[in-house]
C-alpha positions as CSV (number, residue, x, y, z in Angstrom):
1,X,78.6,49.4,52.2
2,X,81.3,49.6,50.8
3,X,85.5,48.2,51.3
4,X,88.6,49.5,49.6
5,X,91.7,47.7,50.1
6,X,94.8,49.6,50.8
7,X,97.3,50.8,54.3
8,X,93.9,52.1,55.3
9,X,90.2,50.6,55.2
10,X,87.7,52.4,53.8
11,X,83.7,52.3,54.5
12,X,81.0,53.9,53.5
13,X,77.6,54.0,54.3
14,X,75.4,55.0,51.4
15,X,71.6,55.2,51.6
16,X,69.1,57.1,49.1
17,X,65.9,57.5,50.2
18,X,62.8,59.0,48.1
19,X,60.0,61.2,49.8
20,X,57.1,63.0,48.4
21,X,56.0,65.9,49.9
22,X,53.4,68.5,48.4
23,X,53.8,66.7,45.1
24,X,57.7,67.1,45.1
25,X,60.3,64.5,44.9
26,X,63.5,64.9,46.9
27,X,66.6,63.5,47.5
28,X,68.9,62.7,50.2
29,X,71.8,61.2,50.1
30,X,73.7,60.2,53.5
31,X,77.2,59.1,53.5
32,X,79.9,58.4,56.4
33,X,83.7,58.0,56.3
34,X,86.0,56.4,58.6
35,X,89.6,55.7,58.8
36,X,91.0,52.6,59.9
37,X,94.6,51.8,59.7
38,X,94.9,47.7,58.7
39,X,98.3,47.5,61.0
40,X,99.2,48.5,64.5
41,X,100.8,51.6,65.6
42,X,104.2,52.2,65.5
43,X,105.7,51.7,68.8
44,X,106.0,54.5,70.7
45,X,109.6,56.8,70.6
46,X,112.2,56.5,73.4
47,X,112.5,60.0,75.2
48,X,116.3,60.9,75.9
49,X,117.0,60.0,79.0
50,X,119.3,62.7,80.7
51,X,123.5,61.8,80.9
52,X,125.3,61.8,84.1
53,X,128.4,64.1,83.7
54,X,131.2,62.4,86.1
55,X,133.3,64.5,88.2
56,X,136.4,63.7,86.9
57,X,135.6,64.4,83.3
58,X,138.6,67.5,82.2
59,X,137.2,70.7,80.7
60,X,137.4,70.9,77.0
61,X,136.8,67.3,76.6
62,X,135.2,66.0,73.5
63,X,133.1,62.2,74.2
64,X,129.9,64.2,73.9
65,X,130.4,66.0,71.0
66,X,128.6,65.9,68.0
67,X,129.7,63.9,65.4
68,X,128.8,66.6,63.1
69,X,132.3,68.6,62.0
70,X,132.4,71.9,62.8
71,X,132.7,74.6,60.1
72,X,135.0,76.9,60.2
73,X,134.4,81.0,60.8
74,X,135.6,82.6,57.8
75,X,135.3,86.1,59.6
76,X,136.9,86.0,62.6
77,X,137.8,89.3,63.4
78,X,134.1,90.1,63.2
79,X,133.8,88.0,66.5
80,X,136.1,89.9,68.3
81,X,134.8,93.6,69.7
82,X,138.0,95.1,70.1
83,X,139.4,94.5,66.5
84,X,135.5,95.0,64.4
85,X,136.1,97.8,61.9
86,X,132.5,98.7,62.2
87,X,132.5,99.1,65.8
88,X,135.9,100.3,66.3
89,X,135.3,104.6,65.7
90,X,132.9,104.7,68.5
91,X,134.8,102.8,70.6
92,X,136.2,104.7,73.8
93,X,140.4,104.8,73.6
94,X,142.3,102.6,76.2
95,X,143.2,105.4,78.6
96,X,139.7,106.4,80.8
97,X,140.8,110.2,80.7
98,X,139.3,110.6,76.8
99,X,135.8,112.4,76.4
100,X,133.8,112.7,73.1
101,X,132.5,115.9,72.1
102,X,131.0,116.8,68.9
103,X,131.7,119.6,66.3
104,X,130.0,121.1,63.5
105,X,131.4,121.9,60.5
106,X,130.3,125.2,58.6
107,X,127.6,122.6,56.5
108,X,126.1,121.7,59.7
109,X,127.8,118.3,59.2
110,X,129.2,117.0,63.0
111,X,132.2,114.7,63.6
112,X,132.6,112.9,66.9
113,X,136.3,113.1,68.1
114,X,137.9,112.0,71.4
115,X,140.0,114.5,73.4
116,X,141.5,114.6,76.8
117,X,140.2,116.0,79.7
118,X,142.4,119.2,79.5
119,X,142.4,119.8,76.0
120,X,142.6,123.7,74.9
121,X,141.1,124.8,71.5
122,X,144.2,125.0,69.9
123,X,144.5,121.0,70.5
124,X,141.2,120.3,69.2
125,X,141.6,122.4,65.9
126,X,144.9,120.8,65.7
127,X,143.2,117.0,65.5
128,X,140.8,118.5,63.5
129,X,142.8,119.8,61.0
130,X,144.8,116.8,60.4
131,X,141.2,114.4,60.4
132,X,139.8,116.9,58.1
133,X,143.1,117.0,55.8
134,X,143.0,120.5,55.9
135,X,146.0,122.2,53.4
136,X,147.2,124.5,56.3
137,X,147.1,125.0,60.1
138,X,146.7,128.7,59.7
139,X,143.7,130.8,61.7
140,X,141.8,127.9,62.5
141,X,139.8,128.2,65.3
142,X,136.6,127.1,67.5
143,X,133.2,129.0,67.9
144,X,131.1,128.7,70.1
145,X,127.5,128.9,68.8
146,X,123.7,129.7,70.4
147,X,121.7,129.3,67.7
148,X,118.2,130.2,69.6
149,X,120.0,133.1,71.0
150,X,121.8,134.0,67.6
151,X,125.1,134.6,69.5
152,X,128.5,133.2,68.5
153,X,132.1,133.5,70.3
154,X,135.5,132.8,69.5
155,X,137.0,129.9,71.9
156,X,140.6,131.5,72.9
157,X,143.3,128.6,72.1
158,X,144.1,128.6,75.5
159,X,140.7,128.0,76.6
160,X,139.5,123.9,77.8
161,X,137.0,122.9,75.4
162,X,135.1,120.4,78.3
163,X,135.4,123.6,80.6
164,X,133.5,125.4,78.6
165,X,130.4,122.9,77.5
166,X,129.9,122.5,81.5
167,X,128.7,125.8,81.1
168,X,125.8,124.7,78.6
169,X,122.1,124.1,79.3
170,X,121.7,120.2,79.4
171,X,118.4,121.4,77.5
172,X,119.4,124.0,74.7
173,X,121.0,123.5,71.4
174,X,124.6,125.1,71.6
175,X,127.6,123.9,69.4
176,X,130.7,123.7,68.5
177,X,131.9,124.9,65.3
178,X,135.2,124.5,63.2
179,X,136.0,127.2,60.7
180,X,138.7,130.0,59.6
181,X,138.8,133.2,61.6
182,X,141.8,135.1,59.8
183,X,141.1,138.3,62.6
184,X,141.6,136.4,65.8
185,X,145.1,138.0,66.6
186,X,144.8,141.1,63.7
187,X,144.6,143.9,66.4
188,X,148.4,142.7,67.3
189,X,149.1,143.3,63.4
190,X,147.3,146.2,62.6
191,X,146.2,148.0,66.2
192,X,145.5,151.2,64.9
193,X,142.8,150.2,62.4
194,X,140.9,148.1,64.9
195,X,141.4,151.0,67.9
196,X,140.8,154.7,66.7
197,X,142.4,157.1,68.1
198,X,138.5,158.9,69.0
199,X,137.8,155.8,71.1
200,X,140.8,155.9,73.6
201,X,140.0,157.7,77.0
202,X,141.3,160.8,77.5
203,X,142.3,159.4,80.9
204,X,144.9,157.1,79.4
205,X,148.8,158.8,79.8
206,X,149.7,161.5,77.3
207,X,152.3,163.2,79.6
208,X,155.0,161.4,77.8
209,X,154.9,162.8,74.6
210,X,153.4,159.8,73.0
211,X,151.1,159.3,70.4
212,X,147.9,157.5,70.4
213,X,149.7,154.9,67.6
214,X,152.5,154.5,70.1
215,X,150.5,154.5,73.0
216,X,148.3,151.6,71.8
217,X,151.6,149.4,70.6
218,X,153.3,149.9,74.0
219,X,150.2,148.4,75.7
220,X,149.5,145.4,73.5
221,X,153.4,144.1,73.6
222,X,152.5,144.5,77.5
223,X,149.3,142.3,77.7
224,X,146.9,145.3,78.2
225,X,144.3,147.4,75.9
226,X,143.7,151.3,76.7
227,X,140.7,152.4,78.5
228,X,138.0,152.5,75.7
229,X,135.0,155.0,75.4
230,X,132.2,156.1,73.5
231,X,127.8,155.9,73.0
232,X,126.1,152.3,72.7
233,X,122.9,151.3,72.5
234,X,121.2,149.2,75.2
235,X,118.2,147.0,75.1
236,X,116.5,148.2,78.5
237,X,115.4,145.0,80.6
238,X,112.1,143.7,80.0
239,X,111.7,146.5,77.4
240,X,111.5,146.4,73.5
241,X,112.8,150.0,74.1
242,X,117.0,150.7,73.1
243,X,118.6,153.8,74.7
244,X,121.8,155.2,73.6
245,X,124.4,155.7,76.9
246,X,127.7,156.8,77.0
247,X,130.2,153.7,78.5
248,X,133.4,153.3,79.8
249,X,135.5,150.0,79.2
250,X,138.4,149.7,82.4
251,X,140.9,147.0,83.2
252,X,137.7,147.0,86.4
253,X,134.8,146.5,84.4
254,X,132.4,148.0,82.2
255,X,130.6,151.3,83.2
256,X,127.9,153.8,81.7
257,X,127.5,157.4,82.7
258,X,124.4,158.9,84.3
259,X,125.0,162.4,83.1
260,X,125.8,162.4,79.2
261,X,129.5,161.9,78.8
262,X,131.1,162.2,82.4
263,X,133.3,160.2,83.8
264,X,133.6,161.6,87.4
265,X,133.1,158.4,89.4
266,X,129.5,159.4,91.1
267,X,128.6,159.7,87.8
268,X,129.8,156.3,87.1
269,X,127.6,153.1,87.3
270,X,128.9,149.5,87.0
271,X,127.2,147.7,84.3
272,X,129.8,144.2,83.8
273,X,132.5,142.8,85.4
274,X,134.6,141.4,83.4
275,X,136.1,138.3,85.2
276,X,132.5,136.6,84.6
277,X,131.7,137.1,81.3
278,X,132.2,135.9,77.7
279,X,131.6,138.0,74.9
280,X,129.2,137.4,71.8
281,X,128.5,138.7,68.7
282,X,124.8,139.0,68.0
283,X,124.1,137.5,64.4
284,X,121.0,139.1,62.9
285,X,120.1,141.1,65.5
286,X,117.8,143.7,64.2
287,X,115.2,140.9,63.5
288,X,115.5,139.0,66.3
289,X,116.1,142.2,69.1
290,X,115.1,144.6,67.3
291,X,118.7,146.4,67.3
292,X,119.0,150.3,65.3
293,X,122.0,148.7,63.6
294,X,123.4,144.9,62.7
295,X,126.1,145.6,64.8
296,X,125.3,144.0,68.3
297,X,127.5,142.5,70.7
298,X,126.5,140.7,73.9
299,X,128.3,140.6,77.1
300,X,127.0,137.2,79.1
301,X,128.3,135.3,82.3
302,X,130.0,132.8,81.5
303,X,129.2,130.6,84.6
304,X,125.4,130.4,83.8
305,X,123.4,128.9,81.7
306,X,121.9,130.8,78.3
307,X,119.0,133.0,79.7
308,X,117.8,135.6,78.0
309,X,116.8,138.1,80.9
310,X,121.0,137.8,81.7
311,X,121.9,139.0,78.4
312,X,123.1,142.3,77.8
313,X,123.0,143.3,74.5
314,X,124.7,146.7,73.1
315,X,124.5,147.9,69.7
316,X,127.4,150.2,68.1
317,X,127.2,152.4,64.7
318,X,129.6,150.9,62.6
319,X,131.7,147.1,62.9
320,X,134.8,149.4,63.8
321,X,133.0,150.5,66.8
322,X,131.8,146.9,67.2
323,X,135.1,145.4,66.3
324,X,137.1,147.8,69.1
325,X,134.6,147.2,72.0
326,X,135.0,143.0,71.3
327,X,138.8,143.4,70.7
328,X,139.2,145.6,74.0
329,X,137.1,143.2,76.0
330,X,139.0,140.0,75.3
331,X,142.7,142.0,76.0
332,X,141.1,143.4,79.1
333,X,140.3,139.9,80.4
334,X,142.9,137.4,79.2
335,X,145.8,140.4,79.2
336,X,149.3,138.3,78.7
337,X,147.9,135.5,77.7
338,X,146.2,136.4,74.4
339,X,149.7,137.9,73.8
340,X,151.3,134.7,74.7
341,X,148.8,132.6,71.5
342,X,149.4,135.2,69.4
343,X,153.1,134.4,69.2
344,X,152.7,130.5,69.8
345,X,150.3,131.2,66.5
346,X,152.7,132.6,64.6
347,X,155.6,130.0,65.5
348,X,153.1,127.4,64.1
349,X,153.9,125.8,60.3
350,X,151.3,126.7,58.5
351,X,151.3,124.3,55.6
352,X,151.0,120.3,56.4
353,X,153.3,118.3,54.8
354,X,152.9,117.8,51.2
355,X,151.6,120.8,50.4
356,X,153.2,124.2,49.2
357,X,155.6,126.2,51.6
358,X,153.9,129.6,52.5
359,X,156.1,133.0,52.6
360,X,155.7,133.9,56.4
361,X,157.3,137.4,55.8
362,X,154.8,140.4,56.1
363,X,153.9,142.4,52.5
364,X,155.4,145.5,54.2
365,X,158.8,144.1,54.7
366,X,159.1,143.2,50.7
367,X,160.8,145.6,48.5
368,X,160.7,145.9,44.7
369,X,163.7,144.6,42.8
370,X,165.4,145.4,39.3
371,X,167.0,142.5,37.8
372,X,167.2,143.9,34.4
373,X,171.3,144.7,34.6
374,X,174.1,142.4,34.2
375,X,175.3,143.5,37.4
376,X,172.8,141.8,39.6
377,X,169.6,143.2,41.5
378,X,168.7,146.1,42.8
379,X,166.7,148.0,45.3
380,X,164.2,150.5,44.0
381,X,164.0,153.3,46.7
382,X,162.1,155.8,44.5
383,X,158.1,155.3,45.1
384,X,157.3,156.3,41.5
385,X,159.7,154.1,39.9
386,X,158.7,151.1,41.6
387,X,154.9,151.9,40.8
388,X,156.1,151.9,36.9
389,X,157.4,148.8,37.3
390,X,154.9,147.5,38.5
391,X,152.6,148.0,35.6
392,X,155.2,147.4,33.1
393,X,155.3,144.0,34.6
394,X,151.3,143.2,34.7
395,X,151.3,144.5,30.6
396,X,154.5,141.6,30.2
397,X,152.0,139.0,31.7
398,X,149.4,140.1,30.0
399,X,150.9,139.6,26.7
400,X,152.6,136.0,28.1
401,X,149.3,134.9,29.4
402,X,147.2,136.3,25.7
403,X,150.4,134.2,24.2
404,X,149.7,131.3,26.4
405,X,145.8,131.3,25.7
406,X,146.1,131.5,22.1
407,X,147.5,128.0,21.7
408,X,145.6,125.2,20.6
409,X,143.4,123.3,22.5
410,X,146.3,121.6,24.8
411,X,146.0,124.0,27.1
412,X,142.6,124.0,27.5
413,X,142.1,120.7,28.5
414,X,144.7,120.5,30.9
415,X,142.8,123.5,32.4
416,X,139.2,123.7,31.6
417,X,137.2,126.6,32.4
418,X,135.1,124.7,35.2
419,X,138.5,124.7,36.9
420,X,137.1,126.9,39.6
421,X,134.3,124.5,40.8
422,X,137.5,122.1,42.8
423,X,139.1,125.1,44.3
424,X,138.2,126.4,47.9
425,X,137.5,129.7,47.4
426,X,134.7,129.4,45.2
427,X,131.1,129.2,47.0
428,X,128.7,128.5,44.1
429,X,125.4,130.3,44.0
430,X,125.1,131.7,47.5
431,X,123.7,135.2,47.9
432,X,125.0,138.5,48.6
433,X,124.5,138.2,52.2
434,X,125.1,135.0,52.5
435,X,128.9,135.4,51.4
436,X,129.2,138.6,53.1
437,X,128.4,136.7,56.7
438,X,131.0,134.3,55.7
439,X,133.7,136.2,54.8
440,X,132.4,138.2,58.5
441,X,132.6,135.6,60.2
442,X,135.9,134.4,58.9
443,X,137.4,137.6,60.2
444,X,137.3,140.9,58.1
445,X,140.5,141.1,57.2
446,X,141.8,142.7,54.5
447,X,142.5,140.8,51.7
448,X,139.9,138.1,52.4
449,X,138.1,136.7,49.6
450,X,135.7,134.5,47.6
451,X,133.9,134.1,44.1
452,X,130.3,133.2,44.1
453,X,127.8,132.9,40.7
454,X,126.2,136.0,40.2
455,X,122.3,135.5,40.5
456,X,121.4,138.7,38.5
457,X,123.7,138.2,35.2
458,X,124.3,135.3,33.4
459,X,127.5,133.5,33.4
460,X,128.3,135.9,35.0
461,X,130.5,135.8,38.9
462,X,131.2,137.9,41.5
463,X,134.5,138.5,43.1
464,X,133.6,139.6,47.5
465,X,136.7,141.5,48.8
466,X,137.2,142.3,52.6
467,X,139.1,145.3,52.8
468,X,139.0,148.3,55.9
469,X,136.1,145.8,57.8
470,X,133.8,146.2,54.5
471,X,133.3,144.0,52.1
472,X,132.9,144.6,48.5
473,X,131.6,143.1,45.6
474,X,133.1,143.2,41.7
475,X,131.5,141.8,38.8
476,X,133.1,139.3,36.6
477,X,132.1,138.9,33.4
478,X,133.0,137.0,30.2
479,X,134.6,138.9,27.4
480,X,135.1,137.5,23.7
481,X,138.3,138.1,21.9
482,X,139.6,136.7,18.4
483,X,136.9,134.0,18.9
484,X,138.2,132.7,22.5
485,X,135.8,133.4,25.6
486,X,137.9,135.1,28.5
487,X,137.0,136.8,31.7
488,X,137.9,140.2,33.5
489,X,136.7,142.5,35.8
490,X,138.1,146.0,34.6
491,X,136.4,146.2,31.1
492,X,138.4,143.9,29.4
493,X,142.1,145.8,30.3
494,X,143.1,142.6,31.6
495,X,141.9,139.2,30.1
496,X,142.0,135.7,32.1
497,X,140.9,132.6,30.4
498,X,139.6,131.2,33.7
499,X,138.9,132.8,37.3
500,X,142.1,130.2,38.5
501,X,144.0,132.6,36.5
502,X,142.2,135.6,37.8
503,X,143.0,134.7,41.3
504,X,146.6,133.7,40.4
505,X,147.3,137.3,38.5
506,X,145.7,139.2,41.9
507,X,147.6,137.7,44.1
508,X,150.4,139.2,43.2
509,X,148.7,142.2,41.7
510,X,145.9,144.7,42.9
511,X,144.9,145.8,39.7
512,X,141.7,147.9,40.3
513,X,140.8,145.8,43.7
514,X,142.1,147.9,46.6
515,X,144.3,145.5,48.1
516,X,145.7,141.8,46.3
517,X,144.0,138.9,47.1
518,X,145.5,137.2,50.0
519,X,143.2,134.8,52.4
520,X,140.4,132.9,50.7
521,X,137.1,131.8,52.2
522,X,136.8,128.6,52.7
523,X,134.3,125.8,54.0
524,X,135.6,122.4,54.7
525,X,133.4,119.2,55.3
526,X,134.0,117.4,58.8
């Protein structure tokens, strides 16, 4: 045994101990420790004993505190939920009448904004404009998109956006959208192009001496549409089948003949009425339908929710067919009042502040000027003449422009030739089709444009013009002259030393385009 001096006392207990068994030695070796402390225990700790609180002691009094000084918050407004910047954009406003709703921008990119119970269309694309820092007001608008059903709408300004998501499935996947739709009021500028004169009903009145130009203006500045008629296509119910049927569009409703092109009234069936209904266009509808043509429309109540056994799809020849039939059912079922936004639209500024005044007179009320006498300016009344000046003007710019781009390298830098890539109209690489649904659904209008990157020539772009509800593609290529690298799109008549300047010089000028460039394509991000 043995003892080791210290807080504790140590023993142990050794004994060896030799065995033979079988021949064999072994060893074993037993030890034991144990732990003894030399003094007693502490004694044992006081528990807290609880405090009688007094009666009489005042709020906010301090003879209990700690004695421990109390650090200071150095972010205070983090404590407080009404003034936390993190917390403060989804934070309801004050007043109780404010609803969120959410809409998508053309890049499927959503923004949450707050609007009042009652608030139109026009409203919301106004707040949006101004959150988005859009450059103008002009021919915004809000659509109204099925994406399972492929069918998009035009909201009407006056229409209330929370009246019109109660009509959504709680279930389906429909959205807002906000995005440019240059045609929303174009049948009130330009009503013969968007109603032919084959289309209007024979039944509409004649006696007067009127003709179909003057019939159709006189009814729009009234608030109504004339009586429309001509063959769809129909999807039959239940049926992958289409038949073609000869229908009749009336202030009363939508009806098809039973007996080819009649319209004595037992020959007449009601098919819509249009009180009850919204309607769509059909996006990619020969894939999804299997439509004859891409140019469906869909007439669908408005009080239900998206089925597809209430849909009634029709399917014209052309998008003037398509484009009359849509245009026709909206004056037919808002009359005055799309008459009424139409002029509100036009009394509207269309640039914010800050950014460039835009000419709100019409092309067709400028006339062509001669300032080249000392005596002043000058109307030029002949046709010819003005033409002539017209060129003679685009070969002075030329040479200005040639004079301008054979500076040194000054001007280059202040306007390199990746210029285009920061302005709106330009798209990148997106396909044909692609930019031909934008600039559709944009409006066709004419003079609506974008440049995209050509995907079959190199360095190569492609200028898409709207013009007469088609669009049309030109090819922009670079051209080499004296060793500087231009561009041009008529063989090298006319030579821009970026596509900024391209766009700039049509404008103003059609050149060989059909019509000048006058309402660019644009995508915006919410």
């Amino acid at each position: 045994m043995m003892e080791v001096e210290g807080i504790y006392t140590e023993v142990f207990e050794c004994s060896e101990r030799k065995e033979g068994s079988g021949g064999a030695d072994s060893l074993m070796v037993s030890s034991t420790l144990s732990l003894a402390p030399l003094v007693d225990s502490s004694p044992s700790v006081r528990r807290s004993q609880p405090i009688l609180i007094t009666s009489n002691r005042m709020k906010g009094s301090d003879s209990y505190s700690s004695s421990v000084p109390s650090i200071p918050n150095p972010f205070p407004e983090l404590c407080s939920l009404a003034k936390s910047p993190l917390l403060i954009s989804s934070l309801p406003p004050e007043s109780s009448q404010k609803h969120l709703i959410k809409v998508y921008g053309e890049d499927n990119h959503c923004k949450s904004v707050w609007v009042s119970r009652r608030a139109t269309a026009r409203e919301v694309c106004h707040l949006l404009v101004h959150q988005a820092h859009c450059s103008d007001q002009e021919s915004w608008a809000l659509f109204e998109h099925h994406p399972t059903l492929a069918l998009e709408r035009c909201l009407e300004d006056h229409e209330v956006v929370l009246e019109v998501q109660a009509t959504w499935s709680l279930k389906g996947d429909t959205r807002l959208t906000f995005c440019k739709n240059y045609a929303k009021y174009e049948f009130f500028r330009n009503p013969t192009l968007f109603f032919p004169e084959s289309m209007i009903s024979d039944s509409a009145d004649v006696s007067k001496g009127m003709t179909s130009s003057e019939l159709i203006q006189n009814l729009l500045r009234s608030g109504t549409c004339p009586e429309i008629q001509g063959f769809l296509h129909i999807k039959e119910p239940s049926r992958k089948a289409w038949k073609k049927i000869y229908f009749f569009l009336r202030r009363s409703g939508l009806y098809s003949s039973t007996k080819g092109s009649s319209k004595e009234p037992r020959h007449l069936q009601c098919v819509a009425d249009l009180d009850n209904l919204n309607v769509y266009t059909v996006v990619n509808s020969r894939k999804l339908y299997g439509a004859p043509t891409d140019f469906s429309f869909c007439i669908k109540p408005s009080r239900n929710p998206s089925r597809v056994q209430d849909l009634k799809i029709l399917c014209a020849e052309n998008e003037q067919t398509r484009t009359c039939w849509t245009s026709a059912f909206r004056l037919f079922k808002h009359g005055k009042q799309l008459q009424s936004n139409y002029q509100l639209s036009k009394s509207t500024p269309r640039s914010l502040e800050g950014s460039p005044p835009t000419d709100l007179k019409a092309e067709s009320s400028l006339v062509a000027m001669d300032f080249s006498g000392k005596a002043g300016g000058r109307v030029i009344q002949n046709p010819t003449e003005a033409q002539t000046v017209e060129l003679e003007e685009g070969q002075a710019w030329r040479k200005r422009e040639a004079l301008r781009g054979s500076l040194p390298a000054v001007n280059s830098a202040a306007r390199p030739s990746s210029i285009h890539k920061t302005q709106p109209w330009f798209h990148g690489g997106v396909s044909r089709k692609e930019a031909e649904r934008l600039i559709e659904k944009q409006g066709l209008v004419d003079g609506m444009f974008l440049i995209r990157g050509s995907q079959q020539h190199e360095q190569c772009f492609v200028l898409s013009l709207c013009y007469q509800l088609k669009t049309k593609h030109y090819l922009v290529i670079p051209f080499e002259n004296g060793g500087r690298k231009y561009y041009t799109i008529d063989d090298g008549a006319t030579l821009f030393i970026d596509l900024l300047q391209l766009v700039e010089f049509h404008q103003i000028n059609k050149g060989i385009l059909p019509v000048c460039l006058k309402h660019p394509c644009v995508c915006i991000t919410l």
